[in-house]
C-alpha positions, 0 to 999 in steps of 0.5 A: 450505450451510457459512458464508461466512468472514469476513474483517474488513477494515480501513480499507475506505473506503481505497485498499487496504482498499477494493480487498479489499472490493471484490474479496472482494464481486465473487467469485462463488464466494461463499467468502468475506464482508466485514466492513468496519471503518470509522469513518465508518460512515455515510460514502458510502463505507460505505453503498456497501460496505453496499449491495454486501453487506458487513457495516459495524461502527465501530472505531478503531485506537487501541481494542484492545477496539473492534478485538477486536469487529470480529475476534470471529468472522472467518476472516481479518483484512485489517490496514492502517495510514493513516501519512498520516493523522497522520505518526507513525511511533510512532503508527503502530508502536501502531495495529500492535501493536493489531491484532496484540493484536486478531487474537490475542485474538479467534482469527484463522486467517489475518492479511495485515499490509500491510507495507514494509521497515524502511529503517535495515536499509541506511541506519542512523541514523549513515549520512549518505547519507540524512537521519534523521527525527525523530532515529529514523527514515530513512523513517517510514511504512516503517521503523515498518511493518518494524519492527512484523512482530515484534508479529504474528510474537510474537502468533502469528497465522498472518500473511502479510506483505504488501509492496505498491509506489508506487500509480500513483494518486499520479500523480493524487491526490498531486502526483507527475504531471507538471507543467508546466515553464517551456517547457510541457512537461510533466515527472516530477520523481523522484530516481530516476536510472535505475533500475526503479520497482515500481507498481500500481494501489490497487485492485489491491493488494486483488485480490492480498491475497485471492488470498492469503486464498484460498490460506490456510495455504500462504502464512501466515509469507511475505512477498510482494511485489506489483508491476503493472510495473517501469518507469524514470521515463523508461518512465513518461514515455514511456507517459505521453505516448502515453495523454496525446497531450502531451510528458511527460519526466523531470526527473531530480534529486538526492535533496537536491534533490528534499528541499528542494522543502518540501512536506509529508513531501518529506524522507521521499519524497526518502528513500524514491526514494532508497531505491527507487534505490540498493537497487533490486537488494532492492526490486525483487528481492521484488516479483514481477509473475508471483506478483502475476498468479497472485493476482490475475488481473485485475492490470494493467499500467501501459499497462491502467491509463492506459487507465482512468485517464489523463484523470483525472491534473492536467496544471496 
């Protein structure tokens, strides 16, 4: 019986990580096995991916070394950054550049950089549409993964570039569900105006990356874009309402003021709603629903993941 591949995961306790551990440990095929980095090894998280099967080992992002351990021997390596963890784009551009280092010098066949546009493509710094951040950046957790393909691409490391949408999640653990207004209805406030925003379910994201390792060679030096639905904030609203049996509407507002609202990163997402607006033609024109259904056959549809989901999203 030949060996199993493995395929060493980064930040398998997260959202993304998490759902290609969990997806690679469901197939029964078995062609393939989880190494899941983390560096809470001890975590409930962790002892539950043990549990599942998956080999557990401790690194860090910033250990180049640490990293080279966790690749040595694996087939495939998932790698993934956590800019929420820390908001620095420069930080986040050095995690990168460590595990393009790290997949190289340990013999990598095949690398998925969960990646996202470079958003100074259409808004550079000198464009007053869109407020620089930090005097280098429009929308740092995507300008520093965009601007961080090359460190892979150089290392020479067969990499498929993974581009994933908004997690439907952040309905529920990251404030944008809807909130009550002064009348008692319940709104979604985006700067959006009317265009399609591409979603999917976090765990989803994992089931697409390993149909990805799946196909292997004919999908290294693409970038694919995954997407569970392209809904208006209005059609968000509208489905919202049916699952939650309460009134939910959108409160449509401008970029600058969606910006000013002052919670921790809102000049960043009111810049990256703004993007998803204005360049939704490119954005939306790479994430495609039927190659996300062809990788992963269990995706689901926004209305599918209401089913699971809806009694977990804060209504106060």
């Amino acid at each position: 019986m030949a060996a199993k591949k493995i395929i060493t995961v980064i930040g398998a306790t997260g959202a993304q990580g998490g759902g290609v551990a969990r997806a690679i440990l469901a197939d029964t095929s078995g062609e393939f096995s989880v190494r899941a980095v983390t560096r809470k090894p001890h975590s409930e998280k962790a002892l539950a991916l043990k549990e599942a099967g998956a080999e557990v080992v401790n690194a860090d992002l910033e250990d180049v070394d640490g990293l080279r351990h966790a690749f040595e021997g694996a087939h495939g390596a998932y790698c993934v950054t956590n800019y929420w963890e820390h908001f620095t784009g420069d930080k986040e551009m050095a995690h990168a550049h460590n595990m393009a280092k790290a997949a190289k010098q340990a013999g990598v066949k095949h690398a998925i950089w969960s990646t996202l546009e470079d958003v100074r493509k259409w808004y550079p710094l000198s464009d007053n549409r869109m407020p620089t951040i930090e005097g280098k950046w429009k929308c740092p957790h995507f300008d520093a993964k965009g601007a961080s393909d090359h460190f892979f691409v150089e290392s020479g490391v067969p990499t498929t570039f993974l581009l994933a949408s908004f997690y439907w999640e952040n309905f529920i653990y990251f404030g944008a569900g809807p909130k009550p207004m002064p009348d008692g209805t319940l709104a979604l406030t985006f700067n959006m105006g009317d265009s399609r925003m591409d979603g999917i379910a976090a765990g989803d994201i994992g089931g697409c990356a390993f149909g990805i390792f799946k196909q292997g060679a004919a999908l290294t030096g693409k970038h694919i874009g995954i997407s569970g639905g392209k809904l208006t904030i209005g059609e968000y609203a509208d489905a919202m309402s049916k699952a939650l049996g309460r009134t939910v509407v959108y409160n449509k507002v401008s970029s600058d003021t969606y910006r000013g609202f002052g919670f921790p990163g809102a000049v960043e997402l009111g810049n990256m709603f703004q993007f998803y607006d204005e360049q939704v033609k490119d954005v939306g024109g790479i994430r495609d629903i039927a190659k996300s259904k062809e990788l992963n056959p269990q995706l689901m549809n926004f209305e599918q993941w209401l089913a699971v989901n809806a009694k977990k999203i804060p209504l106060e």
